[in-house]
BAVODREN-353707 format. One line per 4 residues: number of its first residue (from 1); for each residue z, y, x of C-alpha. Coordinates in nm, 3 decimals, always signed. Each point is the difference from the previous one (the first is absolute). Layout:
BEGIN
NUM) Z Y X ~ ...
//
This chain:
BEGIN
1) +0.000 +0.000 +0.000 ~ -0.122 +0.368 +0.162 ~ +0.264 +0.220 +0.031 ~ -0.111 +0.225 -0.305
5) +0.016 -0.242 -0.198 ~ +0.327 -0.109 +0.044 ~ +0.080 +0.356 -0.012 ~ -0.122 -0.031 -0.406
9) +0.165 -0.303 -0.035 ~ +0.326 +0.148 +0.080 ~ -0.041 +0.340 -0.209 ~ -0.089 -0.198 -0.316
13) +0.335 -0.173 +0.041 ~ +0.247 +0.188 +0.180 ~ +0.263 +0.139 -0.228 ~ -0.135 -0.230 -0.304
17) +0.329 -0.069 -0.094 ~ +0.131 +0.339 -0.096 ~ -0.338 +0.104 -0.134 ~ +0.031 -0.294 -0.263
21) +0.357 +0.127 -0.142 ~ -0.023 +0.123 -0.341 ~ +0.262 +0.279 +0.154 ~ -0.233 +0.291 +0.110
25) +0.127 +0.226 +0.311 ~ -0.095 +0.316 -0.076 ~ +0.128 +0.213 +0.268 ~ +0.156 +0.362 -0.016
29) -0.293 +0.161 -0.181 ~ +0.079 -0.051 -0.375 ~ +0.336 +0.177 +0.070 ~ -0.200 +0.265 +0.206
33) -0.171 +0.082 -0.308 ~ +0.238 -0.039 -0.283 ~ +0.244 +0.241 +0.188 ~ -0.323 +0.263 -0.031
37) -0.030 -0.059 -0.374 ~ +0.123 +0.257 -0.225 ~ +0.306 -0.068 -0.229 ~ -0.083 -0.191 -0.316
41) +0.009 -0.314 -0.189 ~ -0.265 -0.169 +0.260 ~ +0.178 +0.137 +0.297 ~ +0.346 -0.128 -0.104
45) -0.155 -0.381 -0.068 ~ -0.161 +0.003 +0.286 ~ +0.318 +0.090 +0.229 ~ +0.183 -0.268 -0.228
49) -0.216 -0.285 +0.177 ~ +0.015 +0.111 +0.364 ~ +0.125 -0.309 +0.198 ~ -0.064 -0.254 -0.258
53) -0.224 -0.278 +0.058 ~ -0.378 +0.056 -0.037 ~ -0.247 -0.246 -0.166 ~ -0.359 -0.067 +0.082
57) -0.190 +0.151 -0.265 ~ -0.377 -0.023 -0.065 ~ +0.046 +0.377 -0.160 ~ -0.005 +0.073 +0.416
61) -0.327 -0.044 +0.136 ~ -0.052 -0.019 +0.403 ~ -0.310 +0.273 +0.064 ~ -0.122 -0.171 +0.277
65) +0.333 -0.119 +0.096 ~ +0.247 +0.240 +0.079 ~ -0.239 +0.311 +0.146 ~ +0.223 +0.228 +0.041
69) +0.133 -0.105 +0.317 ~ -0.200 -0.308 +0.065 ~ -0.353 -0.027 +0.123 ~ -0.159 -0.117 -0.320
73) -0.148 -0.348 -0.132 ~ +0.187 -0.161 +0.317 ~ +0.260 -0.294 +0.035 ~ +0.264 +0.281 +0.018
77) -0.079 +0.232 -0.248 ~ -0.039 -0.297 -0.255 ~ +0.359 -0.167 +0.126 ~ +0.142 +0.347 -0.057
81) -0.081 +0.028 -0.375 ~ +0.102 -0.357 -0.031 ~ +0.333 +0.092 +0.128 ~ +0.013 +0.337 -0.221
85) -0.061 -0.206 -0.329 ~ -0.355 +0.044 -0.092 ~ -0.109 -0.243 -0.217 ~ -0.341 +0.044 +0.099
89) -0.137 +0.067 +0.277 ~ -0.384 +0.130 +0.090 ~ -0.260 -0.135 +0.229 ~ -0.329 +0.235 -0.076
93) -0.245 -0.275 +0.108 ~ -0.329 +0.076 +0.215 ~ -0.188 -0.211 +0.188 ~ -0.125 -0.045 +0.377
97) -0.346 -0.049 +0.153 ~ +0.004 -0.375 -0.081 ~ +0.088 +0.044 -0.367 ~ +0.406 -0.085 +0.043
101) +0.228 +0.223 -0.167 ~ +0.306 +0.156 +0.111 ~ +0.237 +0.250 -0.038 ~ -0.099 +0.400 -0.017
105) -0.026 +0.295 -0.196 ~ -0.329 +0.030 +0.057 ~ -0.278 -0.140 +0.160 ~ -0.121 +0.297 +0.253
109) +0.405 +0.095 +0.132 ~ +0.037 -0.193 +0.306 ~ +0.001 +0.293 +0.127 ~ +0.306 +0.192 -0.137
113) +0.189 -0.329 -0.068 ~ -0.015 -0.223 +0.327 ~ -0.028 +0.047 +0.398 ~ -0.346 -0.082 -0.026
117) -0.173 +0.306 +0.172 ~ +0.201 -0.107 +0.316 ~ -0.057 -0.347 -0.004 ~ -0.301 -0.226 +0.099
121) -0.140 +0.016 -0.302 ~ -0.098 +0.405 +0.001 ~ -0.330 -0.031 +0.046 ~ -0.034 -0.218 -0.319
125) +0.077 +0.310 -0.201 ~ -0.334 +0.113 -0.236 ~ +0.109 +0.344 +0.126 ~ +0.216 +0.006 +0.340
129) +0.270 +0.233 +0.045 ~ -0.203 +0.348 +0.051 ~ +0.260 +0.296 +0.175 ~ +0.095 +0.343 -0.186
133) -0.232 +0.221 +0.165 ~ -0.233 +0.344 -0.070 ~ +0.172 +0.036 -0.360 ~ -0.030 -0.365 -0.105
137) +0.324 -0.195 -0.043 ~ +0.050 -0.348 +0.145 ~ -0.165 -0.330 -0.185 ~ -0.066 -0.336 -0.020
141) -0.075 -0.285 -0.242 ~ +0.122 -0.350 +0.101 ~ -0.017 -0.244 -0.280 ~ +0.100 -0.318 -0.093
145) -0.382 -0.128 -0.037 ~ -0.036 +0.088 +0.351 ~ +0.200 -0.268 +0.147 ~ +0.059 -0.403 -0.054
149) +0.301 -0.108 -0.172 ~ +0.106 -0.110 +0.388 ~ -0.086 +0.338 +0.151 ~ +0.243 +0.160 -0.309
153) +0.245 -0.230 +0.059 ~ +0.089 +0.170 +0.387 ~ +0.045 +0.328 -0.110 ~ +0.295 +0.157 -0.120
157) +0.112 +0.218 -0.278 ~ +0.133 +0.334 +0.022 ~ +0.123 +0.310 -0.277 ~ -0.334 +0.105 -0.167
161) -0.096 +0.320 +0.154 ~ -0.211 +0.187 +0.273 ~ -0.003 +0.303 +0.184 ~ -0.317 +0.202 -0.063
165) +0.071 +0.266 +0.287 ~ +0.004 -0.281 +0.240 ~ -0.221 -0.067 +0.316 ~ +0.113 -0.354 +0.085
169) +0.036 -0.294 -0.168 ~ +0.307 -0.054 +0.075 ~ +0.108 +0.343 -0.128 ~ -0.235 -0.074 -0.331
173) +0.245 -0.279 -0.100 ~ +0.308 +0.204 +0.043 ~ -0.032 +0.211 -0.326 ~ +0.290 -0.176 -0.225
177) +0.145 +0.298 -0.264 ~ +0.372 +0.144 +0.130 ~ +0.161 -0.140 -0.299 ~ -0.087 -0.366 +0.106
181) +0.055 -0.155 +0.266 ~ -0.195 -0.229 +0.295 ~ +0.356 -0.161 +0.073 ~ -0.115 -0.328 -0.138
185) -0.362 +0.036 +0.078 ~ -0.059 -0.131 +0.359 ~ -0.132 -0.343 -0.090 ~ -0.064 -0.024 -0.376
189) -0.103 -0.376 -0.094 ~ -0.314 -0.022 -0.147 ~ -0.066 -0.211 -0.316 ~ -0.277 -0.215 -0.165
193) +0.010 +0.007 -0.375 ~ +0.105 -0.383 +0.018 ~ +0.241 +0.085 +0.244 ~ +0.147 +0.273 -0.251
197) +0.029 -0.261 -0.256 ~ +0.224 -0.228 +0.229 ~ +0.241 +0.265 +0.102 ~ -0.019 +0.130 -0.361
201) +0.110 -0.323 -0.146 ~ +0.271 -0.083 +0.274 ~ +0.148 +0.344 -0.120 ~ +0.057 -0.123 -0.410
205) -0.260 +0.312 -0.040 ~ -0.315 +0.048 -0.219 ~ -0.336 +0.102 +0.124 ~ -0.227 +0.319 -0.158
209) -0.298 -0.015 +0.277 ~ -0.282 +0.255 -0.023 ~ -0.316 -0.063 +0.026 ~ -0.148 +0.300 +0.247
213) -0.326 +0.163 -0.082 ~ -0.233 -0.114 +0.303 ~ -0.155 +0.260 +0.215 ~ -0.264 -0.207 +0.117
217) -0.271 -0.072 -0.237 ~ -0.023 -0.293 -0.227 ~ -0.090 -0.298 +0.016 ~ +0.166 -0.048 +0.376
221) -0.189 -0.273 +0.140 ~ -0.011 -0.198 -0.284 ~ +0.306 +0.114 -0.180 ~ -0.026 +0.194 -0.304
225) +0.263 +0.169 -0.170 ~ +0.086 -0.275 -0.252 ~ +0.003 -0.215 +0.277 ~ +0.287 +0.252 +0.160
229) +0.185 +0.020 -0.330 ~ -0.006 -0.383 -0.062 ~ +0.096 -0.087 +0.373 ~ +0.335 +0.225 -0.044
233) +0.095 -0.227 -0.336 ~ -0.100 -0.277 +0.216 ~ +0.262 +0.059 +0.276 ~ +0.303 +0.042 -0.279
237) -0.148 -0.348 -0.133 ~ -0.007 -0.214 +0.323 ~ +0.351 +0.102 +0.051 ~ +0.068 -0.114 -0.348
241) +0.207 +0.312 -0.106 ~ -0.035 +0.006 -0.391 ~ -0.203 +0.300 -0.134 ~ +0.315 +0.168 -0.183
245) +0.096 +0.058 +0.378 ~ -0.252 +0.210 +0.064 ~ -0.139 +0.327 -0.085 ~ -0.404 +0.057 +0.114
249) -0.068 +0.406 +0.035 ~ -0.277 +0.158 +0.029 ~ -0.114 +0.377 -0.039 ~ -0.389 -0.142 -0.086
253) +0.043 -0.086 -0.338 ~ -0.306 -0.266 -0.007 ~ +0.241 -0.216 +0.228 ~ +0.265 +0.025 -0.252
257) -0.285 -0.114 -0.278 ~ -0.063 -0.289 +0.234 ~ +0.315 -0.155 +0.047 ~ +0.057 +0.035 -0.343
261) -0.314 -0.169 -0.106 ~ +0.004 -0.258 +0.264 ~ +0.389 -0.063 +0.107 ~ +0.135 +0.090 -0.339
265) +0.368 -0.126 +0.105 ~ +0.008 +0.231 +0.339 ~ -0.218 +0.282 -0.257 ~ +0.233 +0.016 -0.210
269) +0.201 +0.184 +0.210 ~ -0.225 +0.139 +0.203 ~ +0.055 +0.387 +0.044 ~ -0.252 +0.320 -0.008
273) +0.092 +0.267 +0.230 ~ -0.131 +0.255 -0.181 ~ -0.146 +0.300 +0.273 ~ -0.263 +0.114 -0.240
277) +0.213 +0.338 +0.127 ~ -0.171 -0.008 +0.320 ~ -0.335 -0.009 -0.187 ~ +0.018 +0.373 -0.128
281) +0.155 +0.188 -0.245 ~ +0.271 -0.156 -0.144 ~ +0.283 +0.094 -0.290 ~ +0.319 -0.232 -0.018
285) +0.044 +0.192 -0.344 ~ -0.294 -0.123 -0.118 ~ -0.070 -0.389 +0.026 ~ -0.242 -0.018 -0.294
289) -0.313 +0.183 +0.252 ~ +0.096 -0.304 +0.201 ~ -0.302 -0.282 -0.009 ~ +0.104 -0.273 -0.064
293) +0.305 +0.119 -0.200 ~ +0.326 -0.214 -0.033 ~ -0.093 -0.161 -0.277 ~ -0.348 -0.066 +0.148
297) +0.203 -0.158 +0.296 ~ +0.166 -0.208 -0.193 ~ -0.234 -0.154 -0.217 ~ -0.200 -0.078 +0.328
301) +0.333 -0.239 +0.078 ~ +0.178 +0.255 +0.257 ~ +0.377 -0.020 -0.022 ~ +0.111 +0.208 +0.259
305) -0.096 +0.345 +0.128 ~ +0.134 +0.228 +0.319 ~ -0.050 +0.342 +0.056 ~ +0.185 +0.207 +0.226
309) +0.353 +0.135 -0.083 ~ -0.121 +0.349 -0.101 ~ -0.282 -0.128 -0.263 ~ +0.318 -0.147 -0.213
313) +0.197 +0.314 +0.023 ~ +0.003 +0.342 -0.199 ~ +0.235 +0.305 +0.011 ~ +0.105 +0.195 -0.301
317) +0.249 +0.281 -0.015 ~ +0.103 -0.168 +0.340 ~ +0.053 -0.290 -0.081 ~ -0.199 -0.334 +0.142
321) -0.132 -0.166 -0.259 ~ -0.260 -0.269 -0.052 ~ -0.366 +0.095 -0.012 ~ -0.250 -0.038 -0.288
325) -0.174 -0.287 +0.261 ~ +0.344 -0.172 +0.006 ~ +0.054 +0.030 -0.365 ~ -0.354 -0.159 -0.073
329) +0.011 -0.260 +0.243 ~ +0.337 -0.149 -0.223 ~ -0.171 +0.022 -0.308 ~ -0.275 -0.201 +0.154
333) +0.217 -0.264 +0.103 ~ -0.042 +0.045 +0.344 ~ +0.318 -0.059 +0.252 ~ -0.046 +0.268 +0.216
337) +0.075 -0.016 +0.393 ~ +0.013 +0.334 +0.235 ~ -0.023 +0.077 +0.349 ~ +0.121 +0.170 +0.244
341) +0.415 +0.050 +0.028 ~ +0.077 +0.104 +0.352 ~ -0.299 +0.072 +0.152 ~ +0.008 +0.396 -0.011
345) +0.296 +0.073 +0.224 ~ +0.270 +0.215 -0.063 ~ -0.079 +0.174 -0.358 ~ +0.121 +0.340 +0.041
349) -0.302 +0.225 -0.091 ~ -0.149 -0.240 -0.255 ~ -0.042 -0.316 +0.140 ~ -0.361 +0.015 +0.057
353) -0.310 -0.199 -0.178 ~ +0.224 -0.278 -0.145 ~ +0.164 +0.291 -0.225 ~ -0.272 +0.235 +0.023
357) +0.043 +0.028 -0.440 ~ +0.399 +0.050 +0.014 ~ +0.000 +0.200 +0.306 ~ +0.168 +0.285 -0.158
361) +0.315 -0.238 -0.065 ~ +0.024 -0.176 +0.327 ~ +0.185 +0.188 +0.269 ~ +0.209 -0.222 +0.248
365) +0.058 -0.363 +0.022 ~ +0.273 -0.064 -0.298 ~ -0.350 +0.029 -0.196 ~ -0.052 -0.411 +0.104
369) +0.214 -0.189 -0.245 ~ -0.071 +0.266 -0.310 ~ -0.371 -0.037 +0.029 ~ +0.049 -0.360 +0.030
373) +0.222 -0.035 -0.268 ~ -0.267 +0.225 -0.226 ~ -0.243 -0.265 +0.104 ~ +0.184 -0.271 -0.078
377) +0.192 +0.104 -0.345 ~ -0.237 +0.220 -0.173 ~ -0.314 -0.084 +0.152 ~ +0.037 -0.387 +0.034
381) -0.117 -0.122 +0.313 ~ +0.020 -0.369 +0.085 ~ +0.026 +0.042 +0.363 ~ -0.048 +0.341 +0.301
385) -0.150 -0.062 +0.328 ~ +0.243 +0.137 +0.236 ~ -0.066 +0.060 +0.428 ~ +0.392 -0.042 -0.031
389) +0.059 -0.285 -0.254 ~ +0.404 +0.040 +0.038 ~ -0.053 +0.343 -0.189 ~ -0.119 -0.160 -0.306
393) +0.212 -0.361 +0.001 ~ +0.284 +0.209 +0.038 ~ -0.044 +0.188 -0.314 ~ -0.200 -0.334 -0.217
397) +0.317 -0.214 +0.093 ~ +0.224 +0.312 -0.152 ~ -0.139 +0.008 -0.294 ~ -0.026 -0.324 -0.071
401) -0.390 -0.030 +0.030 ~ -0.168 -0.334 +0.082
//
């Protein structure tokens, strides 16, 4: 056995026995942020449960593990959420240049997310690392497709970020934000999707893998996207973990339509991230100019939808509230996921593009646990993604949520 790969075998089983408790260890960061709340009701129930035991709860959802601090979609960063109490835990599935599929966010960020523009492997990149230089800023684009599973295999993952002022690789690489932190990040495991599904399992956790849109064009020698979208059930099936286990995204609703049409037990879970935001111009208070609609979505056999946190919230007179979208989502009969808690830093000065329509409300981190408990009381989310699952199993095992 090579030394990297005894280096795997040992991170998919090294503290397996304290990621398996039912007991979550969620650290000094729940406190942190009750002790910002202001005084109410929520506040005061909160406090009440500091120090008691913490369940795993598939209400917390692992965004690529535990992000925050931990170099995502690695050995690590999915241990950590295991520990913290996420139910489920995400592997966003691409695929390499011999069609395997493993671990990341997306399938052109080898660049921000690994060591691989100073490895062996640099010139593999479909764009090597070009310098900051005459007004440009630095770039590269290193993908997954570029490499064999093997080649992928050697690197190793680091926090997602770059430096676009830089002039070296080296200095490229060493971008990560001032509210993270690179003190677990100097030899992030790297993960194929089967892989994920072993330390997954060993953990007692669920698995919500998305399927990444490729950025190379379609077929890929040979494979076309059904074939990508069927291989991904595939993997869940040759490990024999039941369909109710698992929980197939994907923000290209024809993959959603296809699982549900051909793998109607994994479809009928299967989740549509909805990002027809990104598209153009797009009104949260307003969901009927939305094609298809809810009920549209439903009839077509989707169960479960995910936009981002701010699509599901509203203010008025102040107050956070949930949005029209939210509101016709439920009467659809959709369970509704959301994503992201904990990815915007500190939220003084309001919190950024996760809370971009209740900005005017957020103003320091006590904000957390209200906005999550508007999400979870009055708008009804099943489960929130979370870079810091401990955040949200801290406050589901409160309350008394699943």
């Amino acid at each position: 056995m090579s030394l990297r790969a005894l280096s795997i075998v040992i991170a998919l089983t090294s503290f397996t026995s304290s990621a398996m408790a039912e007991t979550a260890q969620v650290g000094p960061r729940p406190a942190y942020l009750v002790s910002k709340m202001k005084d109410g009701p929520l506040k005061t129930r909160l406090e009440a449960c500091l120090g008691q035991p913490v369940k795993r709860t598939d209400f917390s959802i692992g965004h690529r593990g535990a992000a925050l601090q931990f170099p995502e979609h690695t050995a690590e960063s999915y241990r950590a959420a295991g520990v913290m109490g996420a139910g489920l835990i995400e592997c966003d599935v691409t695929f390499t240049a011999d069609k395997e599929l493993v671990c990341r966010h997306a399938q052109d960020d080898l660049h921000t997310t690994t060591n691989i523009l100073t490895s062996d492997l640099a010139d593999k990149c479909t764009d090597p690392f070009q310098p900051a230089a005459n007004g440009q800023k630095a770039s590269a684009d290193c993908r997954a497709s570029d490499v064999t599973l093997a080649q992928f295999m050697t690197l190793s993952g680091k926090m997602d970020a770059a430096d676009a002022q830089a002039t070296t690789p080296q200095a490229y690489q060493d971008g990560t934000a001032a509210w993270r932190t690179d003190l677990y990040a100097t030899n992030g495991t790297l993960l194929t999707h089967r892989q994920s599904i072993d330390l997954i399992r060993s953990m007692g956790g669920k698995f919500i893998p998305e399927l990444k849109a490729p950025k190379v064009s379609m077929p890929f020698d040979g494979m076309t996207q059904a074939d990508y979208a069927q291989k991904l059930v595939d993997e869940y099936k040759a490990a024999d973990i039941p369909a109710k286990d698992v929980f197939l995204q994907s923000f290209d609703l024809k993959d959603v339509v296809y699982w549900i049409e051909n793998e109607s037990e994994f479809g009928k879970q299967a989740v549509f991230l909805d990002g027809r935001f990104a598209a153009g111009p797009f009104d949260p208070s307003r969901p009927d100019s939305l094609s298809p609609t809810m009920g549209e979505l439903k009839g077509m056999g989707v169960n479960y939808i995910a936009p981002p946190i701010w699509v599901l919230l509203a203010l008025e007179d102040g107050k956070i509230v949930p949005s029209a979208y939210a509101k016709a989502a439920r009467e659809a009969g959709l369970q509704i996921m959301t994503w992201t808690l904990e990815r915007s830093g500190p939220l003084n000065g309001g919190g950024g593009w996760y809370f971009q329509t209740i900005s005017d409300a957020v103003s320091d981190d006590g904000m957390v646990y209200e906005i999550l408990d508007v999400l979870a009381q009055d708008v009804g989310v099943v489960g929130v993604f979370s870079d810091w699952p401990a955040t949200t199993s801290f406050y589901a095992s409160c309350v008394g949520l699943p």
